[in-house]
Each structure stands twice: as structure tokens, then as C-alpha cells.
N, C-alpha and C positions, 0 to 999 in steps of 0.2 A: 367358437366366436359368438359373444353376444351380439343380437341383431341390433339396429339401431333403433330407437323408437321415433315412430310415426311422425309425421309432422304435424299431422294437426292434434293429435295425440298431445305432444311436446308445448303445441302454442297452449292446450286446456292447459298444462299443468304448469305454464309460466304465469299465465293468466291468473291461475288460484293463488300464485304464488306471489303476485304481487299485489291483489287484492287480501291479502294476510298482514303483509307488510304496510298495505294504508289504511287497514283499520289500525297496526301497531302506531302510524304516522298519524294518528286523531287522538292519540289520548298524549304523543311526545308537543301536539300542535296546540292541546289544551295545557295541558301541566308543566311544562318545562318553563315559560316565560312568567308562572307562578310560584316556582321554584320548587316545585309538588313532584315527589318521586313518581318516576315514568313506570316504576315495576309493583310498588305498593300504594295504597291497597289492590286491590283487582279491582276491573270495569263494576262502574256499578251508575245506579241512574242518578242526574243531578238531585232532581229532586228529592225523590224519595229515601235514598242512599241505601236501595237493597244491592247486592251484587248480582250483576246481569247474569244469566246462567250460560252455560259453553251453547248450548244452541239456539239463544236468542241473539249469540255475539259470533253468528257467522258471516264473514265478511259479505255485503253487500246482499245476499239471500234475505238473512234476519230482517235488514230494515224495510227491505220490500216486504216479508210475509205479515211484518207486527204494522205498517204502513207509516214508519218509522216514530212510534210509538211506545212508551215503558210499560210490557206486561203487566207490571205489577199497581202503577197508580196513573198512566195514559201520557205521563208528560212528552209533551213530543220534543223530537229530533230535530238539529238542523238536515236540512239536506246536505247541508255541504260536507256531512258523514259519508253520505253514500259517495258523493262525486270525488271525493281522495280518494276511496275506497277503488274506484272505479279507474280514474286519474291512475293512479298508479299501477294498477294492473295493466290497462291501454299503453303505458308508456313500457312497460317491462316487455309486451308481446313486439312493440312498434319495435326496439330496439335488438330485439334477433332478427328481425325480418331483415332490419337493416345491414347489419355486423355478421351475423351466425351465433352461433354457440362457442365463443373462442374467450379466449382472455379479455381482450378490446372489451367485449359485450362485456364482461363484467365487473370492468373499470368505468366504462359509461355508463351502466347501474348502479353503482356503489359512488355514482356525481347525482343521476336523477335522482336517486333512494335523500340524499343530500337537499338535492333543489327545492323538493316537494315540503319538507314540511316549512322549510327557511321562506318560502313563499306564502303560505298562508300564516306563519306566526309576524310577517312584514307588514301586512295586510292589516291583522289584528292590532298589533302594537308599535310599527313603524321600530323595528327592532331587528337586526340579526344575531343569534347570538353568539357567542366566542366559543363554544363548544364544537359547532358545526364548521365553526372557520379551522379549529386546530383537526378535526378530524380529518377535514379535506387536506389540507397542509402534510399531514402524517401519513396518508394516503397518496399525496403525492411524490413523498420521498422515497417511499418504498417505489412506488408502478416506474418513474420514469426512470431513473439510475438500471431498475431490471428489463427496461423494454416493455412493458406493460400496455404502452400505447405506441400506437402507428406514427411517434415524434421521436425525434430524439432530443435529449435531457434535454440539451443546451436550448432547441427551439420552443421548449416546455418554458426555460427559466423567460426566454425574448419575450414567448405571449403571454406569460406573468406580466412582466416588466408592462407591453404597451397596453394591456387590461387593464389591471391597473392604475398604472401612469397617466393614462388617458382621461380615467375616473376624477382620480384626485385635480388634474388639471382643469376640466368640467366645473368640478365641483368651487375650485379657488376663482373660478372667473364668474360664477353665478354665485357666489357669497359678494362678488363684490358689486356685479351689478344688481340684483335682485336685493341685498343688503341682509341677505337670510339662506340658512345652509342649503344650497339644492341637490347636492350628494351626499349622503351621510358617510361617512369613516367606517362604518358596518359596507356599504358596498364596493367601497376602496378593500378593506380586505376579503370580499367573495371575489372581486375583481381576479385577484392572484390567483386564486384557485383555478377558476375560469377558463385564461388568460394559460396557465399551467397546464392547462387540459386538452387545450382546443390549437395552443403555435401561436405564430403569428398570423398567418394568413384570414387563419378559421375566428380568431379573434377579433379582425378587422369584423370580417362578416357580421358575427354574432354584437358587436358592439353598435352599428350599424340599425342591422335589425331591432332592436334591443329599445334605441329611441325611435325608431322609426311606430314599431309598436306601440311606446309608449304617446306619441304625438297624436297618431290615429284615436285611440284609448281616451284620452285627455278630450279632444276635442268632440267626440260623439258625448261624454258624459258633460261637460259645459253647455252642449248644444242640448241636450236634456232635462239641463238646470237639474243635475243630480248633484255635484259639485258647484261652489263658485271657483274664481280666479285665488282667493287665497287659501284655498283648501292644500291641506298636505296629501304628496302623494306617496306611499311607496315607491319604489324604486327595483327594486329586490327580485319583483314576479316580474316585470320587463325584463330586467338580466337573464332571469331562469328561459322566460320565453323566445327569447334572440338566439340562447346557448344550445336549447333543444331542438330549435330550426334549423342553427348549422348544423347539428350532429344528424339530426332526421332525415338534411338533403346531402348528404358526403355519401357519395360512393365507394364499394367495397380498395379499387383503388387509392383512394386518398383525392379526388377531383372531385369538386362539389354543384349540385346542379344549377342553383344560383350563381355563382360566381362564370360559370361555364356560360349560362345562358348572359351574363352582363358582358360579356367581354364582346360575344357574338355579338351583341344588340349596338353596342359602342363603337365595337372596330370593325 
């Protein structure tokens, strides 16, 4: 019988593992909304256009050893390299801790793997794109019909439905008072997926939190005069961030610690 491997063994090598995958998630965050193939050419420096070598393009080491600088002509890096890089491995370790090493975990990896770069290409270009909504969509037909997640289909297809449904509704009632789109059709269909992912219940939650973040969010950077009042906002990392919340406080159970703690505080 093979032994098991270690635990914190297991978190380094999840850790590496998804620090691999957000530096892959920096070049799909840069190229893809340019329509620039994510696999050709190889990494190489904006500037200069030498290709980066395997050991300057070690996830999150590299940028720290070069101080996120181009060996070859010094141009420098966003940080916001290192912090997916990072982002994404913290989120790959957070979700065994939470789940295990089972199926589940790597169904709600193969949403955050999803979340992360749809959040920063939001960001960037107030865009999601259709690639990432049919992946998730194709993903979710296979996981829920097999059990794949702690739902059943049917309660899969409801939290589509009020994700969603709830979006688009949002969104019809602030085009017509605000006289300008305030949900995009890009977050109506991440909605589904969501929504697909999370049930009804965990849907509520995460929709919830979702603006509740985003209000918070909104009003520190107005009060900042980073933004004004007719600044466009994303939408997109709000969703990601409500979505990650409920899944980060559900217990192995299916009972979630916010929900648990409102009911107590309420009733």
C-alpha cells in the first residue's frame, strides 16, 4: 500500500501547482481579449520581444529574484504578474483545506481556475468572454448529471435560473432607471454558471455578498475620488468575489457559516 503523502507536503505541491497555472492565467489575461494565441509565440518580454528563458519564468520566484524586471533590457513588470500568480495558488491551497482532495475540490477548481482570469480581463476591458462562459456551461453538464458536486442537477439548473434571472432583472430595472446598461449580458451569462454551481440557497448568499462587496468597493473609491459617479464599473470580480466567499465558508457538511451565523442573529 502506498503511504499517503504528508499534508503539508501536499499543500507545497498544490501551492506550486497553482502558482503554475496563474502565471499560465497572465499570458490567457493578456492575449486572449487581443485575440493573440495563448500558446504561441512563447513568453517573451513586451518590450524587447526576446523570449523569456524557463528560469526567469518561474512562477512567482522569477519575479521576485529579477524584482520583476526583463533580464535582458530591464523593462519592468506589472505586479499584478506576481499577485495572479500568487492569487491563484492561495486560492488552489484555501480550497483543499476547505473540501479535501475529492471530486468537489476539483470541480470548485476547474470554477476558480474560470473565475480568475474572467476577473482580471473585466477589469481591463469591461468584457467577459464567450469562451469562458461555454467552458463553464460544458463543465457543467458533464459534473452535475454525474454528481460531481454536493447538488443535485435539478437544484444546479434552480441556482442557474435565480443567478441568473436575478442578474438580468437587476440589470432591466437600472437601464431604465439610470438610462444606461448596469449589468452587462456578459454577467447574465456567468450568472448561469454560478448560479449552476453554487444551488439555490449558496446562490442567494453569493449574490448578496456579491453587491454587498461591490457597494462597500464603490463607495471607499468615490470617497477617494479615484472614480467619479459616472465611472464604469466592472461587475464580473464582484460576482467572482461573493462566489469564492460562499464556497470558502460552506462546510464539509453542506451548512454554510454565514448563513448559520444570520439565522442565529435574526431568529
Amino acid at each position: 500500500m502506498i503511504d499517503p503523502i504528508p499534508t503539508n507536503l501536499l499543500i507545497f505541491i498544490l501551492f506550486i501547482f497553482g502558482a503554475t497555472f496563474g502565471s499560465f492565467f497572465n499570458v490567457v489575461i493578456y492575449r486572449l481579449p487581443k485575440d493573440k494565441s495563448i500558446v504561441f509565440p512563447s513568453s517573451h518580454c513586451y518590450r524587447c520581444k526576446k523570449p523569456i528563458k524557463y528560469l526567469d519564468n518561474i512562477p512567482i520566484f522569477s519575479f521576485l529574484y529579477l524584482g520583476g524586471k526583463c533580464r535582458n533590457c530591464n523593462a519592468t513588470y506589472s505586479i499584478r504578474y506576481l499577485f495572479v500568480e500568487v492569487l491563484t495558488a492561495v486560492m488552489t491551497v484555501s480550497l483543499y483545506l476547505v473540501y479535501g482532495l475529492n471530486v468537489n475540490f476539483f470541480m470548485y477548481l476547474l470554477l476558480v481556475y474560470l473565475l480568475i482570469p474572467i476577473t482580471f480581463i473585466d477589469i481591463d476591458y469591461f468584457i467577459i468572454p464567450n469562451e469562458f462562459i461555454l467552458i463553464g456551461l460544458l463543465i457543467l453538464s458533464i459534473g452535475l448529471p454525474l454528481n460531481f458536486l454536493p447538488i443535485e442537477w435539478i437544484e444546479g439548473v434552480y441556482g442557474a435560473l435565480v443567478f441568473a434571472g436575478f442578474l438580468f432583472f437587476i440589470g432591466i430595472i437600472g437601464q431604465f432607471i439610470l438610462k444606461k446598461e448596469s449589468i452587462g449580458f456578459g454577467d447574465v451569462k456567468l450568472g448561469l454558471i454560478l448560479g449552476g454551481y453554487l444551488g439555490v440557497k449558496l446562490s442567494i448568499l453569493a449574490l448578496y455578498m456579491s453587491f454587498a462587496i461591490s457597494a462597500v468597493i464603490v463607495f471607499i473609491l468615490l470617497g477617494s475620488n479615484l472614480i467619479d459617479r459616472k465611472a464604469k464599473i466592472p461587475f464580473g470580480p464582484y460576482l467572482a468575489g461573493g462566489t469564492l466567499l460562499a464556497l470558502l465558508t460552506t462546510l464539509p457538511n453542506g451548512n454554510n457559516v454565514i448563513i448559520n451565523w444570520y439565522i442565529k442573529t435574526m431568529f
